[in-house]
BAMARLUM-940656 format. One record per residue: x, y, z of N, C-alpha, C in turn. Coordinates in steps of 0.1 Angstrom, whole numbers, padded with zeros to 4 digits, always signed. Example, Ala and Ser with C-alpha at 12.3 -4.5 7.8 and 13.67 -1.06 7.14 Angstrom:
<recs>
+0132-0057+0078+0123-0045+0078+0132-0033+0078 +0128-0022+0071+0137-0011+0071+0129+0000+0079 
</recs>
This chain:
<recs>
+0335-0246-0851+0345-0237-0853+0340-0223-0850 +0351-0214-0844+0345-0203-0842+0353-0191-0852 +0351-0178-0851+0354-0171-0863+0363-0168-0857 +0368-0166-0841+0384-0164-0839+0393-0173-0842 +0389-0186-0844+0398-0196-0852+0399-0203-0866 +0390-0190-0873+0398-0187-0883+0411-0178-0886 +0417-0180-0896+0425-0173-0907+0419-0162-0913 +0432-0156-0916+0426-0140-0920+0420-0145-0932 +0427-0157-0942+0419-0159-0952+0408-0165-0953 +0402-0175-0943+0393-0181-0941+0379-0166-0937 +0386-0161-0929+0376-0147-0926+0371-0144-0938 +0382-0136-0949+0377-0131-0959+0367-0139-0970 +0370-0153-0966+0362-0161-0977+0349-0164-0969 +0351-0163-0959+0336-0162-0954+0321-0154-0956 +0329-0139-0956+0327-0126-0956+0319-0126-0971 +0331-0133-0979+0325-0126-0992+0319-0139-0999 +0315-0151-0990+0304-0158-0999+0289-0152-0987 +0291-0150-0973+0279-0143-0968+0272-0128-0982 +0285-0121-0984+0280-0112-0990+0272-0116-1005 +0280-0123-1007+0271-0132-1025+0262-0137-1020 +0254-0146-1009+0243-0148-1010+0236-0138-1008 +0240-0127-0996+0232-0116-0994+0221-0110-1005 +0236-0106-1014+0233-0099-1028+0221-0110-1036 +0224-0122-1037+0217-0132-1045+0206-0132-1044 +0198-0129-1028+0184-0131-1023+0182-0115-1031 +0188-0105-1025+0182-0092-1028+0178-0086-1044 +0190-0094-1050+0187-0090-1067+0181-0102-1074 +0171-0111-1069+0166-0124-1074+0153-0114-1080 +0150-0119-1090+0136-0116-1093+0126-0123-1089 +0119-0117-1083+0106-0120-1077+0096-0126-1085 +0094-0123-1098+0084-0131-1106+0092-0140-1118 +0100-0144-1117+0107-0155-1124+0096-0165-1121 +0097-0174-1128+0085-0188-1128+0073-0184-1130 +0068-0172-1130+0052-0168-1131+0053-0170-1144 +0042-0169-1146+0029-0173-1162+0026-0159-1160 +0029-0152-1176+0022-0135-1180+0009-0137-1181 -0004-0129-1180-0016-0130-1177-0019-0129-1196 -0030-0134-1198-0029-0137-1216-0029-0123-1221 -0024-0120-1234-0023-0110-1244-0011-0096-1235 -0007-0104-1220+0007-0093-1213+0017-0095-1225 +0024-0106-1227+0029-0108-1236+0037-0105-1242 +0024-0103-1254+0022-0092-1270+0023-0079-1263 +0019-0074-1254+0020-0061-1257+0035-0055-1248 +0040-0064-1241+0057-0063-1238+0061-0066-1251 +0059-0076-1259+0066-0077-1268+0070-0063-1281 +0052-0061-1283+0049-0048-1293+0058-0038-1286 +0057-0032-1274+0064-0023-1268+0075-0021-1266 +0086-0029-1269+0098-0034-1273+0101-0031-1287 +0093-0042-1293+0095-0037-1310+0095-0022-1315 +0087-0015-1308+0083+0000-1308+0095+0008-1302 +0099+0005-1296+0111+0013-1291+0121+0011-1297 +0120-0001-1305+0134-0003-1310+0135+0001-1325 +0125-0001-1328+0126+0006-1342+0121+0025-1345 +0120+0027-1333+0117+0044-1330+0130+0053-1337 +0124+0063-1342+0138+0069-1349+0145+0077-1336 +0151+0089-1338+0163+0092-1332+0151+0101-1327 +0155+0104-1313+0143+0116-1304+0147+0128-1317 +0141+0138-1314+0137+0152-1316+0145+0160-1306 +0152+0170-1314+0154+0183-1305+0140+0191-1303 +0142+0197-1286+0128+0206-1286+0132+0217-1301 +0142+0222-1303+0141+0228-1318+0137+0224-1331 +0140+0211-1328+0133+0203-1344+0120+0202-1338 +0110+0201-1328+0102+0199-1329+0095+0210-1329 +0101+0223-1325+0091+0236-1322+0093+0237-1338 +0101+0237-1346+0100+0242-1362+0092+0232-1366 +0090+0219-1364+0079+0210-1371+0065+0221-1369 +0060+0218-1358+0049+0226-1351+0050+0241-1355 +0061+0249-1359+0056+0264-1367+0059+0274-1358 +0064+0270-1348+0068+0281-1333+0079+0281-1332 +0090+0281-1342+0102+0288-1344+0102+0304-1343 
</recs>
């Protein structure tokens, strides 16, 4: 079959499963199935835990009055 004997709808559905695999290859992660090298891990893990339990940022004002240079 050729694409002039498609339908306008057959076109469009073409179009947009070419475009979904397109997208599929390009946003696939690359290291899916890999093994983290020992102790990567814990320290994605700890790095995570750490951000999430971080309190609220600092204004540079709250921090210049901590520091005494108000």
């Amino acid at each position: 079959m050729q694409v002039k004997d498609l339908t306008v709808e057959e076109f469009r559905l073409l179009i947009r499963e070419t475009v979904e695999a397109v997208l599929a290859d390009l946003l696939a992660d690359p290291d899916q199935g890999k093994v983290l090298k020992p102790g990567l891990q814990e320290q994605l893990l700890a790095m995570r835990e750490r951000r999430q339990s971080a309190t609220q940022a600092l204004s540079s004002e709250q921090v210049m009055a901590e520091l005494g240079l108000d």
